[in-house]
C-alpha positions in Angstrom: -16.8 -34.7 -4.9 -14.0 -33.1 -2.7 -14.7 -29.2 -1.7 -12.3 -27.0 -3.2 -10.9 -24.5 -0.9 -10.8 -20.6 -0.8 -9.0 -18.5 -2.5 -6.0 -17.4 -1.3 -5.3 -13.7 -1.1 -2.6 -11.9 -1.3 -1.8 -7.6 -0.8 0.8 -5.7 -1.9 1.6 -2.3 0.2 3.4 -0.1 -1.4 5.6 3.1 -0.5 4.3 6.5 0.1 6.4 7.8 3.6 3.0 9.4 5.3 0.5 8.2 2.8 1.4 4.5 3.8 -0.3 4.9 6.6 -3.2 4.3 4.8 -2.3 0.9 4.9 -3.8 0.9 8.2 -7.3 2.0 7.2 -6.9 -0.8 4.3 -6.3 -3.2 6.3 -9.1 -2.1 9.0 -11.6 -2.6 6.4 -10.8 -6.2 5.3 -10.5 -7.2 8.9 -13.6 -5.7 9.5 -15.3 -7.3 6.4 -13.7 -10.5 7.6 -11.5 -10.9 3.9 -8.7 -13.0 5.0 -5.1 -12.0 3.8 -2.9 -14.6 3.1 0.4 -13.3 1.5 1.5 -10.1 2.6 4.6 -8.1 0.0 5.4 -4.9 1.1 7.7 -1.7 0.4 9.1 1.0 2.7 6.4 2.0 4.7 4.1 -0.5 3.6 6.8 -3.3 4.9 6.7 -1.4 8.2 2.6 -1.7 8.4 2.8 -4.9 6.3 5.4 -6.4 9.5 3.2 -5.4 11.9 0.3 -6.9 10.6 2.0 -10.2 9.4 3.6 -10.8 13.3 -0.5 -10.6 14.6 -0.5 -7.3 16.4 -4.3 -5.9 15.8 -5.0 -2.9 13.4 -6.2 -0.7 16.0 -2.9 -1.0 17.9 -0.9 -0.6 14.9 -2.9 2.6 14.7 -2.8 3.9 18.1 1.5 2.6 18.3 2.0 4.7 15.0 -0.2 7.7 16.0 1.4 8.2 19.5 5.3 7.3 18.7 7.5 10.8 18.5 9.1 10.8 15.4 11.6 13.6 16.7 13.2 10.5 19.1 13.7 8.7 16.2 16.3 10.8 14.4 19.7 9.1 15.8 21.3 11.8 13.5 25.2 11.0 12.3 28.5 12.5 10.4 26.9 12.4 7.1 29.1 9.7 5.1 26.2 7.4 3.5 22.9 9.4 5.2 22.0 12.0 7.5 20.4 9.3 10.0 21.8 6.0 11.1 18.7 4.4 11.7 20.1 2.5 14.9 16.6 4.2 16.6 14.4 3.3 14.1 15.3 -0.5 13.9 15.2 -0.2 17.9 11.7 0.8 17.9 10.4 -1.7 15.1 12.6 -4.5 16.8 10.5 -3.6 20.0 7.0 -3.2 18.6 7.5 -6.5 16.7 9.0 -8.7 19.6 12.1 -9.1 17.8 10.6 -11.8 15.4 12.0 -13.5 12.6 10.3 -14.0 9.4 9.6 -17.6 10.3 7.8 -16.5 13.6 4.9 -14.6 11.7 0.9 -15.3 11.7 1.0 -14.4 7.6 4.0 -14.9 5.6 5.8 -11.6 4.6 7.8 -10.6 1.5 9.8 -7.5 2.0 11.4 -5.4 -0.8 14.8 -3.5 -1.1 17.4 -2.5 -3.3 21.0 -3.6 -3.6 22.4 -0.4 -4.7 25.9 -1.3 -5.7 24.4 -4.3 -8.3 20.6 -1.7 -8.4 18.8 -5.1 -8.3 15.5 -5.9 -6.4 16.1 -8.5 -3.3 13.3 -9.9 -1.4 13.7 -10.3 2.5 11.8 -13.5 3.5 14.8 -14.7 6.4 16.0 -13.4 9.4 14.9 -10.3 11.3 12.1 -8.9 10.2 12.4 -4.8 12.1 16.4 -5.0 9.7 14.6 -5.9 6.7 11.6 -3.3 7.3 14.8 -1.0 8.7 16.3 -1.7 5.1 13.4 -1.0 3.4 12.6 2.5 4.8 16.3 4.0 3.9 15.5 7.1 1.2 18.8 7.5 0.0 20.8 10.1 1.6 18.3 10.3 4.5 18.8 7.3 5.7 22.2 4.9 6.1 22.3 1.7 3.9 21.6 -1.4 5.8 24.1 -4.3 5.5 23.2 -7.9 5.3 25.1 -11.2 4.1 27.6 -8.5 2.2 24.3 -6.7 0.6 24.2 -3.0 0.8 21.0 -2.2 1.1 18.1 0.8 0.3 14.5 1.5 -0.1 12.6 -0.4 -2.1 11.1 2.0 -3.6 13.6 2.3 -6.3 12.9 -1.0 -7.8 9.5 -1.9 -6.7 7.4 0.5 -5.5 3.8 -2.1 -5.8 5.4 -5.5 -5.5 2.5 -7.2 -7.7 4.6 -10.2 -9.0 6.4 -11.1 -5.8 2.5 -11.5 -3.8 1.6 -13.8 -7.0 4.9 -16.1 -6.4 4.2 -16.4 -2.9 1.2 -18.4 -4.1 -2.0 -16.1 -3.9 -5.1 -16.4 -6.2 -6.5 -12.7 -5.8 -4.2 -10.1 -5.8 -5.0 -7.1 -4.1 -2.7 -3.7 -4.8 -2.7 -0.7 -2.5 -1.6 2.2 -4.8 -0.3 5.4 -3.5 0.7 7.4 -5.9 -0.6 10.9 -6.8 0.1 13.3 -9.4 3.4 15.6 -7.9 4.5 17.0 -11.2 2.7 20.4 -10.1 3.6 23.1 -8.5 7.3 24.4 -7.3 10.2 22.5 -6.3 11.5 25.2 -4.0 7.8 25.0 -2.4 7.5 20.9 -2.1 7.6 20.6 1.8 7.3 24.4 2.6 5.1 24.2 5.9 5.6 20.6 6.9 6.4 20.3 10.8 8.2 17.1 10.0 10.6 19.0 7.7 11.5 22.2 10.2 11.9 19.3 12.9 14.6 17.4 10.8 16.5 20.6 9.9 16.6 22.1 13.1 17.9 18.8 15.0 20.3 17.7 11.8 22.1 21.4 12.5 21.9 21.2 16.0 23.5 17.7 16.1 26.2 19.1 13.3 27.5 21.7 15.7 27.3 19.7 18.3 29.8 17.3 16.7 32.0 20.4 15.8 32.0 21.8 19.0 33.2 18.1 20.1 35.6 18.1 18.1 37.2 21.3 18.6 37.1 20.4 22.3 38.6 17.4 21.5 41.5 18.4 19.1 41.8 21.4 21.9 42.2 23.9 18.6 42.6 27.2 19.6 40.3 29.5 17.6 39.6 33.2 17.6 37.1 33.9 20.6 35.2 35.6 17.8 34.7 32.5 15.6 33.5 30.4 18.4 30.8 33.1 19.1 29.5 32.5 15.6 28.7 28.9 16.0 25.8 29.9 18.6 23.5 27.0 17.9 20.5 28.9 17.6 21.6 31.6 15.5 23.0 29.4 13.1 19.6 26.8 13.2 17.2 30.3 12.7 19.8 31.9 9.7 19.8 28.5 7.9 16.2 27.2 8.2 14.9 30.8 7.8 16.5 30.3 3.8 14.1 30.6 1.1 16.0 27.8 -1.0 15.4 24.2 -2.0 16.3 22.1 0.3 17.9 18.8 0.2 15.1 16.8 2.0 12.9 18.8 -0.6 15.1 17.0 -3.2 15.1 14.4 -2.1 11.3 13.8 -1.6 10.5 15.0 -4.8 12.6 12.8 -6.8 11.9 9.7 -4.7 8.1 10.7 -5.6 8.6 11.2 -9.5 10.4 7.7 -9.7 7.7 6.0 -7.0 5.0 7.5 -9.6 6.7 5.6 -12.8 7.8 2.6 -11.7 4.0 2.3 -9.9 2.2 2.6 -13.1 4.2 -0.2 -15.2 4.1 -2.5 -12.2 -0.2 -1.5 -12.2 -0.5 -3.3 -16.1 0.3 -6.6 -14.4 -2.1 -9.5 -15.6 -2.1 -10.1 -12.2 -3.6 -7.7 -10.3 -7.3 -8.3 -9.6 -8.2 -5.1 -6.8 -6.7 -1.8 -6.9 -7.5 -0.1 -4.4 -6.6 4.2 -4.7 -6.7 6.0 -1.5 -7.5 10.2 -2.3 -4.9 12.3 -0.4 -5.7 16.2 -2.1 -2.1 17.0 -2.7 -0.7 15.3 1.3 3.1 15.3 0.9 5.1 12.3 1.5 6.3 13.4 5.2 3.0 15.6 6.1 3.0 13.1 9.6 0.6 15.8 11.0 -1.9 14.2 8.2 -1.5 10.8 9.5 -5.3 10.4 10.4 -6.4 11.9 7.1 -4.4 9.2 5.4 -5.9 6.4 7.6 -9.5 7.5 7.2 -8.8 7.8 3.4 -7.8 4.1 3.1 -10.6 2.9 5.0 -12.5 5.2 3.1 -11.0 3.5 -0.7 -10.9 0.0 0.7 -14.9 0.3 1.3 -15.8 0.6 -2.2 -13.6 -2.4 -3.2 -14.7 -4.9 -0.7 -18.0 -5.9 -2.8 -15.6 -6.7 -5.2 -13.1 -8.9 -3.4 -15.9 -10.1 -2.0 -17.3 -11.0 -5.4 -14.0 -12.5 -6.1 -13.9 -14.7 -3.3 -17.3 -16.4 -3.9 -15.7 -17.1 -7.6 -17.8 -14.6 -9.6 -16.3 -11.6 -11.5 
């Protein structure tokens, strides 16, 4: 009688900005437990992790290349038009980090999830460059520019599929593990979302100081003659410490929070799939989606959730429930 073969599984990482990096601890623990991964289908951040795992680079790198990149030389801010950023420095960095590799060059094939936002349809990225797609897949609205390809305007995943259950089942795997990251926002105030987070003060202070910069340029440019006065008053640092000081929403605050609300929704439909077999639920106590200070919490915290499922997968594996 011919011996049947293993299971094939398959994981879907899902969005969550910071709390994505609990992919990594994920991940970590299966390797460790020697559960193979077949199908990787990812979201956002998740693609990013998801990429780096599916080319072969090992966890612990992925950790320590994560952990030790400064965010802060990553913000190629622009002339706001379609996003604050224009994400020419992100797509640098992941195009580096993942030796420029096509989908077709990967160890584990990779599914990757964005939105079309003038037809708001789900696309999956299986061809071509894989740091574009992740690239496309990381741009929050209005943060990020949209990333073009074949004639697609494209944006985070997030808005369509935040858990991308069903497209890790079509790929062809047999378990079905989901890494969910969603956690109860609808508390506390708006105006209060991000107060405190390094991450946020950064981006504010750098978006204004790039803004100026651009007007100063231009005014230089256009060789406008303005009152002596008037050119005192865009002092860079006055400006930066009188704006950030506000105590007002801001639009990253916005931003964040809706993003979250939506990611929260759309996350528990896609969870009441038939097909999900694991769910595996890191515990973040209230970390904010771009709290990258907390990056180690959120690592331990998925090695820490993927520990109590591995009996399980493991269970599934040998064919028992």
């Amino acid at each position: 009688m011919k011996k049947r073969g293993r299971k094939k599984v398959g994981i879907a990482l899902s969005s969550g900005s910071v709390r994505g990096l609990s992919h990594i601890g994920v991940l970590k623990v299966l390797e460790k437990e020697k559960i193979p991964i077949d199908y990787i289908a990812a979201t956002s951040v998740g693609a990013v992790v998801g990429a780096c795992y599916a080319s072969g680079m090992n966890v612990n790198k992925i950790e320590e290349t994560i952990k030790t990149t400064k965010l802060k030389k990553l913000m190629d801010f622009t002339v706001p038009k379609t996003g604050f950023l224009a994400g020419k420095e992100i797509e640098k960095f992941l195009g580096s980090i993942l030796d420029y590799k096509n989908f077709d060059e990967l160890s584990t094939p990779l599914s990757i999830i964005v939105t079309e936002i003038n037809k708001g349809e789900k696309i999956i990225l299986n061809k071509g460059s894989v740091a574009l797609a992740a690239r496309a897949s990381l741009s929050i609205p209005g943060v990020f520019s949209p990333v073009i390809i074949d004639d697609n305007v494209l944006i985070d995943g997030n808005l369509v599929d935040p858990i991308p259950i069903d497209v890790v089942k079509e790929m062809g795997a047999d378990i079905i593990i989901a890494v969910d990251l969603s956690i109860d926002i609808l508390q506390g105030n708006l105006s209060n979302l991000e107060q405190g987070s390094k991450f946020v003060k950064v981006f504010e202070r750098k978006f204004i100081s790039t803004e100026l910069k651009y007007l100063k340029g231009f005014i230089r440019k256009k060789r406008l003659k303005i009152p002596y006065f008037m050119w005192r008053m865009l002092d860079t640092k006055k400006i930066i410490d009188y704006l950030t000081g506000r105590k007002i929403p801001k639009i990253v605050d916005y931003t964040i929070k809706s993003l979250d609300i939506l990611e929260n929704q759309l996350a528990k439909e896609r969870l009441k799939s038939p097909f999900v077999d694991v769910i595996i639920k890191p515990s973040f106590q209230g970390v904010r989606m771009v709290e990258f200070d907390k990056a180690q919490h959120c690592i331990v915290a998925g090695e820490i959730a993927a520990g109590e499922m591995v009996p399980k997968i493991k269970r599934l594996l040998d064919g028992s429930r």
